[in-house]
MIKE-272803 format. One record per residue: x, y, z of N, C-alpha, C, O in turn. Coordinates in steps of 0.02 Angstrom, whole numbers, plus 50000, padded with zeros to 5 digits. Each point is the difference from the previous one (the first is absolute). Layout:
// residues N
XYZXYZXYZXYZ/...
//
This chain:
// residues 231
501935074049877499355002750019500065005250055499595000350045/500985004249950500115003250063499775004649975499965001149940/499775004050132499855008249975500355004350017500604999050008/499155006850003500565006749980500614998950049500595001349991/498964994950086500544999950034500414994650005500144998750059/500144997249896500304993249982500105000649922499645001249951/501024997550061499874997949918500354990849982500574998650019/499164998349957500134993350000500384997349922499665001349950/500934995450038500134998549927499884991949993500294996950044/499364999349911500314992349984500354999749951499995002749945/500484992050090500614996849945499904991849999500024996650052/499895001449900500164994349961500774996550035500485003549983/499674992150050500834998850020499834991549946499584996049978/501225006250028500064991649968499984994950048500265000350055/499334993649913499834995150053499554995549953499615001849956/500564991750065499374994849972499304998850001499725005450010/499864990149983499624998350033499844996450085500394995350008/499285005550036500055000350046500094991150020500264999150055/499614997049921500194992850011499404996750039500014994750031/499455009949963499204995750044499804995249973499814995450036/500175003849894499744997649950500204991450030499634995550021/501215005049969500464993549988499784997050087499944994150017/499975011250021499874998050084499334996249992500014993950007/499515008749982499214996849983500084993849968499494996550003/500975001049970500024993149951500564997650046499784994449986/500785004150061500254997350016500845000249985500474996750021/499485008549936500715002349974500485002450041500275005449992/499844991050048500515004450060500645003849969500105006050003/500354988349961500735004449985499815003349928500445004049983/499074995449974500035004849954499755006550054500445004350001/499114997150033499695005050047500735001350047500085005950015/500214991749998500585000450036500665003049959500545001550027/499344998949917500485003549952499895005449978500435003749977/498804997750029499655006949971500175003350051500335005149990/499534993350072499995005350063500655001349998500105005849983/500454990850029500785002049992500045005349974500185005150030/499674994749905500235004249929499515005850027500355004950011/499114996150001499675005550033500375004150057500205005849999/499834990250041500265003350084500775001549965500325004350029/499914993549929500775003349973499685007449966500125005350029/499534994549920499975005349970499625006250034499945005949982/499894991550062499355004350068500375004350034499995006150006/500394989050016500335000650066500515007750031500205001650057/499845001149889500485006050003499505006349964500195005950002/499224992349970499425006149980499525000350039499705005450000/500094990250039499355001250056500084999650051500384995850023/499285008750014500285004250072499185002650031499454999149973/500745004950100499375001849995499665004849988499415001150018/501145003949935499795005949982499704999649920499615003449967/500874989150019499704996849929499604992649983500044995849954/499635004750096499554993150006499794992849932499915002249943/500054994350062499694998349946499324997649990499794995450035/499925006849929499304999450023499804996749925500335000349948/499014996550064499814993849945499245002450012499755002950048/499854994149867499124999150017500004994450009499524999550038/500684995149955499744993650024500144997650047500584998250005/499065000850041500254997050067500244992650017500264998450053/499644997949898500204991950005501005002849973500494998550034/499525004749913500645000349969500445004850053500544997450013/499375008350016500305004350033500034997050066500515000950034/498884994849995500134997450075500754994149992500214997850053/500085000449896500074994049992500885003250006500474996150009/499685013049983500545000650024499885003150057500325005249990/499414995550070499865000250041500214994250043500474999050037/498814996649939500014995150059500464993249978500094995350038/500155005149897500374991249990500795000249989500404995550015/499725010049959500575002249981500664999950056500534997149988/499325006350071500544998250044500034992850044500254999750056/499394993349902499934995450030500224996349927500324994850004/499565007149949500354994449955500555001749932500064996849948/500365010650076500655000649972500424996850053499944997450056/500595004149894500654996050028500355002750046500095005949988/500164992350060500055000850068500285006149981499725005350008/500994993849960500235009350003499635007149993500185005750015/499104991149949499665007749968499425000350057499485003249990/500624993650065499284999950064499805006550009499505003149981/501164998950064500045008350015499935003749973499755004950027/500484995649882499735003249954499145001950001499675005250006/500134986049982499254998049974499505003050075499415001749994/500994998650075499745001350045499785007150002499445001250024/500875002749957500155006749993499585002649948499735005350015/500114992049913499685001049939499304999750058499595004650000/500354990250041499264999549988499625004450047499395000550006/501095002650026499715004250057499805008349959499805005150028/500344993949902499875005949955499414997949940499835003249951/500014991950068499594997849937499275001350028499904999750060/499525001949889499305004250038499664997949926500225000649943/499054996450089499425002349939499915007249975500105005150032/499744994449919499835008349978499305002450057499905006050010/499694988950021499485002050039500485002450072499815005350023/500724991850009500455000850054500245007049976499805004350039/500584998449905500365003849988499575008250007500125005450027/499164990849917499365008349994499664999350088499665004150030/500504991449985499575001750093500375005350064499885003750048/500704993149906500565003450039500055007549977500115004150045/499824998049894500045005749971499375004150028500085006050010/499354991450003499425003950029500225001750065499975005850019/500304988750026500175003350046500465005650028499955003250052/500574997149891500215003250002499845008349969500315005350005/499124993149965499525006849987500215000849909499625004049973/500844993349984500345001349948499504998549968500045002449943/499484994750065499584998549951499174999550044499914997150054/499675005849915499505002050054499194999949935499994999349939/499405001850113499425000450001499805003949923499594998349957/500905008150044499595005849965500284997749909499745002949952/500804991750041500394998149926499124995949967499904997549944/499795002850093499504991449980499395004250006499905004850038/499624991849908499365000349987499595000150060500224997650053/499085005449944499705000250056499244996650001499545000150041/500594995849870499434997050017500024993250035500504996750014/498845001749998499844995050033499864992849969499504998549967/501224995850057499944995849975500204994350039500425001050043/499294991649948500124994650055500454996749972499954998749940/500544999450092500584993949967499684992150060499744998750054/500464999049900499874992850021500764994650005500024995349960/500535005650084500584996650002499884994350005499584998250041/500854995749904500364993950053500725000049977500325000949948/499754998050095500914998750032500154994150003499764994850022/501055008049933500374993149974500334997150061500355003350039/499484988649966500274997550039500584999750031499974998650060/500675002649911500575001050036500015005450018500375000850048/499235006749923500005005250053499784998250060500385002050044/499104994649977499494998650052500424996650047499895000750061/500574995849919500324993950034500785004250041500274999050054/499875006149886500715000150014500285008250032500505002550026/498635000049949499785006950023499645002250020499884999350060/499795004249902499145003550041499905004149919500355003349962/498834993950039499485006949947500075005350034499875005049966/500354996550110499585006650019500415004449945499695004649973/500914994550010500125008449961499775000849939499905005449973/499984988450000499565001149942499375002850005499715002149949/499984998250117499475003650015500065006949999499725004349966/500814995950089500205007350004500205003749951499875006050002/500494991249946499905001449922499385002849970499835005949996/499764986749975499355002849969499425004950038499455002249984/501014998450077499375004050060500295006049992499945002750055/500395002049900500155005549994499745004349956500155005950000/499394991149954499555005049994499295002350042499504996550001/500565009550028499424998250052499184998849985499585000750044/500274997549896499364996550008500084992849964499464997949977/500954999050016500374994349992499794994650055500274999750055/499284996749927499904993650080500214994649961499874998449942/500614998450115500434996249988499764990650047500124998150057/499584999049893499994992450041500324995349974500184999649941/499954995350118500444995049968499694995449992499584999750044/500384995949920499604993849993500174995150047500624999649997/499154996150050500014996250025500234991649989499874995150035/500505005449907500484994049958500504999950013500315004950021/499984988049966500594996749987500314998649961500105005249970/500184990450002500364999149919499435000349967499464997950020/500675004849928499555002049942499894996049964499595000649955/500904992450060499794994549965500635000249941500204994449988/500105010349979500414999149976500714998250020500284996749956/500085004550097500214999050020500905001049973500484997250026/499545005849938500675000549939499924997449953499725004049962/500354991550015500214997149927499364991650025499964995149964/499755005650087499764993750042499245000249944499834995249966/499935008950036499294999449957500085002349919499505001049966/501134999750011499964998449953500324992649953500124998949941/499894998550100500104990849992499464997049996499565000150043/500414997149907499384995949982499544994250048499394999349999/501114996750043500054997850043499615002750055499654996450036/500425011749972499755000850061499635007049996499955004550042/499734994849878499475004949990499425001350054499825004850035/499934987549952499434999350037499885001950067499455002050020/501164997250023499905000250078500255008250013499985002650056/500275001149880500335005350013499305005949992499965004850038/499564993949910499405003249997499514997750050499655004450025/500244989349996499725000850096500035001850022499535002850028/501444998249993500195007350042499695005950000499745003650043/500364996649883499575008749999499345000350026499805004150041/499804990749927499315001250008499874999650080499445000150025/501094999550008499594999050087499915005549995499455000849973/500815004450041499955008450028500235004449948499545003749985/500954997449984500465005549940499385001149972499595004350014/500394988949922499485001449945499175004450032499725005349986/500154990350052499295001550017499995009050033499575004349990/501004996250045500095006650027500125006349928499795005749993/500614990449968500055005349939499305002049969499805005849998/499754987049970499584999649978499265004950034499535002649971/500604997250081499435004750062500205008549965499555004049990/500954997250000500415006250018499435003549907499934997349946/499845008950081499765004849938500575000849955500534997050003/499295007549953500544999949937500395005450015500594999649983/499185006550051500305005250041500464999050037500325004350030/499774989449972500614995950088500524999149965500034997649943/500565005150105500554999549937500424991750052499974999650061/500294996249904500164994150023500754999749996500264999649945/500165000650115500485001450008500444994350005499774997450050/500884997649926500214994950036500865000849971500194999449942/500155002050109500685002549975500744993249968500585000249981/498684992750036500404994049968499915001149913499505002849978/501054994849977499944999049925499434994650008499435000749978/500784994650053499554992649994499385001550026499674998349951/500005003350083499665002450045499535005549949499395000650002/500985002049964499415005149946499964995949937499515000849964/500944995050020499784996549956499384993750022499565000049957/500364996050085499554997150026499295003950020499444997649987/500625005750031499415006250002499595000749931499395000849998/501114998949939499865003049930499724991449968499565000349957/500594995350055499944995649985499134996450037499444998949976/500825000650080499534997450041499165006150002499454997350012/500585009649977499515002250028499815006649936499515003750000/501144996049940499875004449938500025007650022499935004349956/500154997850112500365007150035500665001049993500334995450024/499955008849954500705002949998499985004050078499655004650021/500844991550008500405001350066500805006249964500394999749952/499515004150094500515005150008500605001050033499875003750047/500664995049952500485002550042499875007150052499815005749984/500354991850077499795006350056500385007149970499705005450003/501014993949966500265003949985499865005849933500165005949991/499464988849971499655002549933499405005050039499865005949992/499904989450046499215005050017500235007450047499685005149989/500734994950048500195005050004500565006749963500205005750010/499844988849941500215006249925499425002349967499995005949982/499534990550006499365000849985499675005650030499595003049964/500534999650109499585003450062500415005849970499605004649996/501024997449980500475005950017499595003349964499634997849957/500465009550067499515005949947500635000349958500484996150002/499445009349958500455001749942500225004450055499785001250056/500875001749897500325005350040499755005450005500095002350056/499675000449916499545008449976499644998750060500045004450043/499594990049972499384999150032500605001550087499985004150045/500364991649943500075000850084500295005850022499965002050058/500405001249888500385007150006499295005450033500105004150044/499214994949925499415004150018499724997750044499485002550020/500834991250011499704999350056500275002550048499655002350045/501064998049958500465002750058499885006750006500005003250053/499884998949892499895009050019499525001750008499815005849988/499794989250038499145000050009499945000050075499565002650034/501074993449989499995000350068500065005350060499964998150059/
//
């Protein structure tokens, strides 16, 4: 998403799945075998000129924050090192604004409200603000966060039969009712998988990835080329 003055490439590296999944259920040494095999195949392609950056924040925090605590002692320093390069795609585009590579004039200028909630292990292990600072780049773009907590889904937690019931309570304290308030004009932002699926379930609104809605905002190219020489 870089502009004239940046230019940015993604590559696909080889690597597994991130091992959150097997962590959320109690799977230590299968989760303890994934991360290995990761921080091996990582370990010599990501840097901080080559970051690795993820949309999901439960799966990407999980080589961040678990990884240099539950490989095997030899790959610490490795796993230590991986994680000081690993970034949400909201960490990575906040950083890019600041650095000016990506700016105001790429994005639409109409006027539209996003309505965020934020996935819990971002909240816990990070911060929404750059996801703000994200969706806050188009400038008539107002950006709120909803005032919730688990969404009630919780990973794989509300879709167990078992714990349907207490998982749609959740929602209905604040999420649902906050979605449900929101006009049809409100675009509903929540950068959890689980988290937009509970949304879709619980309240019949399709929730957006922060990252989608600001692919959504980009003008075409023609358009921004006439804007620059407008300036």
């Amino acid at each position: 998403m870089g502009s004239s003055k940046a230019s940015n490439e993604a590559h696909i590296p080889e690597h597994t799945i991130s091992g959150r999944a097997y962590l959320s259920k109690g799977f230590l040494k299968k989760a303890k075998t994934i991360a290995n095999e990761n921080v091996r195949l990582l370990k010599d392609v990501i840097s901080g000129e080559t970051p690795l950056v993820g949309i999901e924040p439960s799966a990407i925090l999980c080589f961040r924050d678990e990884y240099p605590e539950l490989v095997d002692e030899l790959l610490r320093d490795d796993a230590e090192r991986l994680s000081e390069h690993v970034l949400m795609i909201d960490e990575f585009l906040a950083a890019e604004i600041d650095k000016g590579h990506t700016t105001k004039e790429q994005f639409t200028r109409e006027k539209r409200l996003v309505k965020l909630h934020g996935q819990c292990l971002q909240k816990a292990l990070a911060s929404t603000a750059t996801t703000i600072k994200m969706l806050s780049l188009p400038e008539n773009y107002t950006v709120e966060e909803i005032n919730s907590g688990c969404s009630g889904m919780a990973g794989a937690f509300g879709y167990e039969a078992e714990h349907y019931d207490i998982s749609m309570k959740i929602g209905k304290l604040v999420l649902f009712p906050a979605v449900r308030e929101a006009d049809d004009t409100t675009i509903i932002a929540a950068p959890g998988t689980s988290c937009r699926r509970h949304i879709k379930d619980g309240t019949g609104r399709t929730a957006t990835h922060p990252v989608e809605v600001l692919r959504d905002a980009l003008l075409p190219l023609n358009a921004r080329y006439t804007d620059s020489c407008n300036l």
